[in-house]
N, C-alpha and C positions, 0 to 999 in steps of 0.2 A: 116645130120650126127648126129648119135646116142650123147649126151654128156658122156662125159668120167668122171664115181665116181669116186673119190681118197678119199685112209682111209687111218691110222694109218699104218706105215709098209712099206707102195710106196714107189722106187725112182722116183724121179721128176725132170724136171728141169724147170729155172725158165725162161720164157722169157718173154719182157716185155722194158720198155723204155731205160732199164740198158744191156749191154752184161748177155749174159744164164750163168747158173753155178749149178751145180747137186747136188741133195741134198736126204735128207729121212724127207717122213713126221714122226713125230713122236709128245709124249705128250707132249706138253708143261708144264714148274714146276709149283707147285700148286701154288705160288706166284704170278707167271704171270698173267695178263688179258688181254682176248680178248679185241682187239681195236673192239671199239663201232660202231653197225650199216655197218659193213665189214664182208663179207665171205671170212673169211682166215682160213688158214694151219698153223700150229707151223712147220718147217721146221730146221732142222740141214743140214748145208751146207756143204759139202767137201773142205776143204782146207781155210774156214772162219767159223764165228759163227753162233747161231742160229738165227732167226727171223720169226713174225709171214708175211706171203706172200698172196694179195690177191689170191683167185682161180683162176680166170680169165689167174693169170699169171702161173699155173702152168701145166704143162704137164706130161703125164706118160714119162718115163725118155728112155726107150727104143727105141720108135715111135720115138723122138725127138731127139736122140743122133746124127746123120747124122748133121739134121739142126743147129744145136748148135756149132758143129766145125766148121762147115762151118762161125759162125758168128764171132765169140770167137776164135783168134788166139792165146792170148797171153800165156807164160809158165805157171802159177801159174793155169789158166782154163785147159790145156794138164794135168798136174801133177793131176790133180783133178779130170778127166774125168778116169786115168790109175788107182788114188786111188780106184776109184766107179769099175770097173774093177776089182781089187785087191782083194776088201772087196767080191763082191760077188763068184768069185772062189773058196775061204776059204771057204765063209760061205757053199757052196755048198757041196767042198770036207768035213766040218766039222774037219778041220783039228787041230783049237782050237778056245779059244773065243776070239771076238774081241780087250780085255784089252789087249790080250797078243802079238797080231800081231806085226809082222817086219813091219818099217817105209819103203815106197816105193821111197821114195827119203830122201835128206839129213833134207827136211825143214818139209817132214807130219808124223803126224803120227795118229795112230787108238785110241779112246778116250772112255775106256767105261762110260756112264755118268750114273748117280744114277737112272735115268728115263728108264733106262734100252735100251735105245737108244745108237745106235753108231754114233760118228762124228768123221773128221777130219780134224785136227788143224795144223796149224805151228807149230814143235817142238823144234823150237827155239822159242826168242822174239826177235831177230836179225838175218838178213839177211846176206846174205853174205858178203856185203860190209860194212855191221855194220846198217845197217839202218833198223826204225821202219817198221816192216812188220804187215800184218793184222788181227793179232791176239792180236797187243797190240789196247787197247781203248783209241778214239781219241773223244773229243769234239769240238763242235765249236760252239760259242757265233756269232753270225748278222749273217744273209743270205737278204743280201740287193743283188746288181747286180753283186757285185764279188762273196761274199760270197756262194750266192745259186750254181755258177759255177761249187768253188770248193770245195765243198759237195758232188756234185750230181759227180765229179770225183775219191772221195775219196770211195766214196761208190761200183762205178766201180771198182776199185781196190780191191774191198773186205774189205776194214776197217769197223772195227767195231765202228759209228759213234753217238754219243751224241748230238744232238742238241738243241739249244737256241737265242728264238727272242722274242725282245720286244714285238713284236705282234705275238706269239707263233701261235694262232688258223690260223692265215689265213698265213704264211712263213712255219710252220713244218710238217702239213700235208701232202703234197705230198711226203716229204724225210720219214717219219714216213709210209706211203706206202709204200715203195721203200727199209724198213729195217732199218730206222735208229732207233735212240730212243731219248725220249725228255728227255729233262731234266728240273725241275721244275724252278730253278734258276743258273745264274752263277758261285755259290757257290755247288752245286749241282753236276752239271760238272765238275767244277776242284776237287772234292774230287772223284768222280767214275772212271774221266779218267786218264792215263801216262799222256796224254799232252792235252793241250787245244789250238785252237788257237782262234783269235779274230780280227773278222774284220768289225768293224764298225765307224761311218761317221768324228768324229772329236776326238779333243782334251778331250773333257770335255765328251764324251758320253767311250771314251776308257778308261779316269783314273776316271773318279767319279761317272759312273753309272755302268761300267763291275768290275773293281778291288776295289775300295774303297768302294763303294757305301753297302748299307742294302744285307745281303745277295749275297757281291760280292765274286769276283774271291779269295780274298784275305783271304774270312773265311774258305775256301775250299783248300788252299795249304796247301800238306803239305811235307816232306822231301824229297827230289828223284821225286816230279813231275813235269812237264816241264811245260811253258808256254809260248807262241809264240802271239805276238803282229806283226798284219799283215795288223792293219790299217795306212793310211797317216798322221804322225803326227808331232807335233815337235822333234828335239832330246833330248830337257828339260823334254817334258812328258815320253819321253821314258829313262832317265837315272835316272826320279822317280821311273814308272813302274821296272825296273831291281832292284831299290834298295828295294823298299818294298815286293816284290817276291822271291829273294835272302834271307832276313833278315827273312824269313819263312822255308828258308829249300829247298826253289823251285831252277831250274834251268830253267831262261831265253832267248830267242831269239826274235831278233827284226826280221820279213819278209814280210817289204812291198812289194806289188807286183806291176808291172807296164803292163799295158793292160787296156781292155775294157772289157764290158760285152761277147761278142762273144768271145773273146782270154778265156775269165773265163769258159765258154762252150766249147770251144774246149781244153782246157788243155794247151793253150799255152802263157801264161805266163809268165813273166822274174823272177824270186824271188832275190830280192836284202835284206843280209841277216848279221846280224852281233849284237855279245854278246857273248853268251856261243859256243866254236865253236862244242863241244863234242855233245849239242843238235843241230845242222845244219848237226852233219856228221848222227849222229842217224835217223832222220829225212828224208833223202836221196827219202827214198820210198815217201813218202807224198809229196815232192815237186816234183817228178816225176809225177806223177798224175796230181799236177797242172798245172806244166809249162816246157816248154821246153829247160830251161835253169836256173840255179842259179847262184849267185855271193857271195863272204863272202866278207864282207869289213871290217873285222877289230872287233874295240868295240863298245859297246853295243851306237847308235847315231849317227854312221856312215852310216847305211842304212837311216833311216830317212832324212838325211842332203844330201844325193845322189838323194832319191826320193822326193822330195822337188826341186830340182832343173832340174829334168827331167822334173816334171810337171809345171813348171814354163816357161819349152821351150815348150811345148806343148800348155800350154795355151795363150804365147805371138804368139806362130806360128800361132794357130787360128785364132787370132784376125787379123791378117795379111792377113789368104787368106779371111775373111770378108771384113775386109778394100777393096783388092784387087779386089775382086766383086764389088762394088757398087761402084769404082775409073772404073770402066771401064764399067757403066753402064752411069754413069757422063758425059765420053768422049765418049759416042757414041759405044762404043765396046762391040761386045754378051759376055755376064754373060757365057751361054754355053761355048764355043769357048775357053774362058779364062780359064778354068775347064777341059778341053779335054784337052790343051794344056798342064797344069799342072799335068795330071796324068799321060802325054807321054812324059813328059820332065824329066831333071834331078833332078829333087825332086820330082819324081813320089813315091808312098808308098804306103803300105794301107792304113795308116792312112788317106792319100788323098783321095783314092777311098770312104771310107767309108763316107767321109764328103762330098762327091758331088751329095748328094741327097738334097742340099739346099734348089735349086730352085723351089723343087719339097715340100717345105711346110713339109720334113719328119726329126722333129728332138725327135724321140723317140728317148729315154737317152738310149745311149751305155757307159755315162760316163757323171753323172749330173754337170751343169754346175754349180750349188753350191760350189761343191766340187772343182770342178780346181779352183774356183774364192777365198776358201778357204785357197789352198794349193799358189795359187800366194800370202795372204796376208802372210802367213806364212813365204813364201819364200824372202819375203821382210824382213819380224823383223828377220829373219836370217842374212840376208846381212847387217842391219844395226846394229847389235849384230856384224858383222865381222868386222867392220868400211869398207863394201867393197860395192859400188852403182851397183843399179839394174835400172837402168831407164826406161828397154823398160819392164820389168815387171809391173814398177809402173804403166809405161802409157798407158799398156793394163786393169790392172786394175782399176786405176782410173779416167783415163782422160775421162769416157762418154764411158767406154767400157762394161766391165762386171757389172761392179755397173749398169750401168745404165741398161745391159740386166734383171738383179736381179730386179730393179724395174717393168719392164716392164711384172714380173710373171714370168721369165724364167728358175726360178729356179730348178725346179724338170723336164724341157728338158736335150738334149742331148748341150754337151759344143759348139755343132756348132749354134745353137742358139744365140749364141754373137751377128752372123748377123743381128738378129731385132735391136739391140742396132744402126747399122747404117742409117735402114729405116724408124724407126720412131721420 
C-alpha cells in the first residue's frame, strides 16, 4: 500500500498509543522548533491545543473517521469529531470566516489564530461542574511509577501538559512524543502553567529540591496559580509547603494518591485530597483522569496524615503474608496452597492477587519497597508526635523486616520483596 503524503491544510487524525482525536495540519509559530531527529507535523487539534505529532501517528482524517469512533467513545472526542463536521460544511458553503463561526456546543468554539490556521478550543476555562478542563495548562514535576501514569492520562484527556524530571532526557521523551511539553526547570512550570502538580519520592526531594530548591517551584509562583503536592509526605512538610505557596499569591492542594503502578496506568486511583477546597473542586477533570475516586478531608495535612496511615496497613499487611509464607514452609505446608487459599478466602483483593507472584521470583516494583519502608517510618514519628503507639508498624519495620529487606538491596523491588527479608 502506496504511503499516504500529508501537507499543510489536511485534516488528520491521530492514532497512536493515546485514544485518536482530529485535527489540521497546519504551520507551526515561528518560535516554535522542530523536535530533533523526528518526522513530525505541527498539528492544531479540535477541542484541545496544538502540538508537534510524529507522522507515523497521523492519518488522513476522512479514511480514518469510521475507525477512530469506534475507538474514542468519550464526549469531548464526539463534540470534536461534530466540531470537524461543522468547520468543513461552512468552509464549503463559504458561508463566513472561521473567527466568526457559532460555537457547536456549549464548551468549543472556532479560533482564528495568527498563522492563519483554524483550531478549536474550550470556550470556557471551566467545565461545567466548575472543573479545570483541557484548555487550561497543566504541569507536572517527577514521572517516576505514579507519576508517568498520570501523565500519560492527563494527556488522554486532552490537557495541555508541561513536563519535568530530574532525569529529563530519558522520563520526558516519550510524553514529549505523545504532545506534551518540557519544561526547563520546576520554576519554569509553575510560571507557564494554571496549576502544577508534583509527585515525587520523599520529604526532602518535595520541599528542598521541587519548591525551595535553585530554580524551584517557588521562583515561579505567582498570584492565582495553583499548586498540587501529590507526593507521600509528612503533614509538617506539607503545612510548610501550603505556607510558603500561599505567601506568593499561589493557591495550594495537598493530593496524595493511593494505588500502584498499574492503578496509575489504568486511571484508577483513590485521590486523598485536602487545603484549598476551591482548587479540589476546579480540578475535578484532572483527578477524573487519574482515578476513580476522590476524597477532600479537610485542611491543608489531613490528606497526608490519612495517607500515611493507609500505607502503614499496607506495608504491616505485607510483611504479614511474608511472614505467613515461610511459617508455612517451616511446618510443612505448600507456599502455593497458602496463596490460593488466600486469594479465595475473605481477604481475597487485588492487592493479594498481585502479590502472588512471590514464588515465582517476580518482584518488579508496582510500588518500591523504599518508599512503603519510608512511609512506615514516617508513620511512626507521626504516632509518636500523637503520644499514640504503633507497634505492629514498628515491628514490621524494624524488627529484621524491611530494614533488613533494604539491606539485603531490595530497595528499588516491588514492597513484596520484604519476603527475602525472611529467607535469607
Amino acid at each position: 500500500m502506496a504511503a499516504v503524503h500529508l501537507r499543510i491544510g489536511d485534516l488528520v487524525g491521530k492514532l497512536g498509543r493515546y485514544p485518536p482525536w482530529p485535527g489540521k495540519i497546519v504551520s507551526p509559530p515561528k518560535d516554535l522548533k522542530k523536535p530533533r531527529g523526528k518526522k513530525c507535523h505541527f498539528v492544531k487539534f479540535f477541542g484541545t491545543e496544538d502540538a508537534w505529532i510524529k507522522v507515523e501517528q497521523l492519518k488522513p482524517y476522512h479514511p480514518h473517521k469510521e475507525e477512530m469512533i469506534k475507538i474514542n467513545k468519550g464526549k469531548r472526542f464526539q463534540q470534536a469529531v461534530d466540531a470537524v463536521e461543522d468547520y468543513l460544511k461552512k468552509a464549503k458553503g463559504k458561508e463566513q470566516p472561521a473567527s466568526s463561526m457559532e460555537p457547536i456546543s456549549k464548551r468549543l468554539k472556532i479560533i482564528e489564530e495568527v498563522t492563519g490556521s483554524t483550531s478549536i478550543q474550550a470556550a470556557d476555562s471551566t467545565a461545567i461542574n466548575g472543573s479545570i478542563t483541557p484548555t487550561d495548562k497543566i504541569g507536572f514535576l517527577g514521572l517516576g511509577l505514579m507519576g508517568s501514569g498520570i501523565v500519560s492520562n492527563l494527556l488522554k484527556m486532552g490537557h495541555v501538559v508541561t513536563v519535568w524530571n530530574r532525569t529529563a532526557e530519558k522520563q520526558c521523551d516519550l510524553f514529549i512524543q505523545e504532545g506534551a511539553r518540557l519544561g526547563r526547570t520546576p520554576a519554569e512550570v509553575a510560571s507557564m502553567c494554571d496549576i502544577t502538580f508534583s509527585c515525587v519520592s520523599d520529604p526532602k526531594a518535595a520541599r528542598d529540591q521541587l519548591v525551595l530548591g535553585p530554580s524551584g517551584v517557588l521562583q515561579g509562583i505567582r498570584p492565582g496559580k495553583c499548586y498540587i503536592e501529590m507526593s507521600t509526605v509528612d503533614p509538617e512538610t506539607i503545612t510548610e509547603l501550603s505556607q510558603v505557596i500561599t505567601s506568593r499569591g499561589g493557591r495550594f492542594l495537598e493530593a496524595p494518591v493511593a494505588g500502584s503502578q498499574q492503578l496509575s496506568n489504568d486511571g484508577m486511583l483513590v485521590i486523598l485530597a485536602a487545603g484549598d477546597r476551591t482548587v479540589y473542586e476546579d480540578c475535578s477533570s484532572c483527578f477524573q483522569a487519574m482515578g476513580k475516586t476522590s476524597f477532600f478531608l479537610g485542611e491543608a495535612g489531613n490528606a497526608a496524615r490519612m495517607m500515611l496511615i493507609l500505607n502503614m496497613v499496607q506495608g504491616s499487611f505485607m510483611a504479614t503474608i511474608a511472614e505467613g509464607l515461610t511459617l508455612a514452609q517451616a511446618t510443612g505446608q505448600s507456599q502455593q496452597t497458602f496463596l490460593d487459599i488466600l486469594c479465595q478466602g475473605q481477604m481475597a483483593s487485588t492487592f493479594v492477587d498481585q502479590k502472588c507472584q512471590i514464588l515465582q521470583g517476580n518482584f518488579k516494583p508496582d510500588y518500591y519497597l523504599k518508599h512503603i519502608q519510608k512511609d512506615l517510618r514516617l508513620a511512626i514519628s507521626m504516632g509518636d508526635m500523637a503520644n499514640h503507639p504503633t507497634p505492629m508498624a514498628a515491628a514490621a519495620n524494624e524488627l529484621q523486616v524491611y530494614k533488613r529487606a533494604k539491606a539485603l538491596d531490595q530497595s528499588d523491588n516491588d514492597i513484596s520483596a520484604v519476603y527475602r527479608a525472611y529467607i535469607h
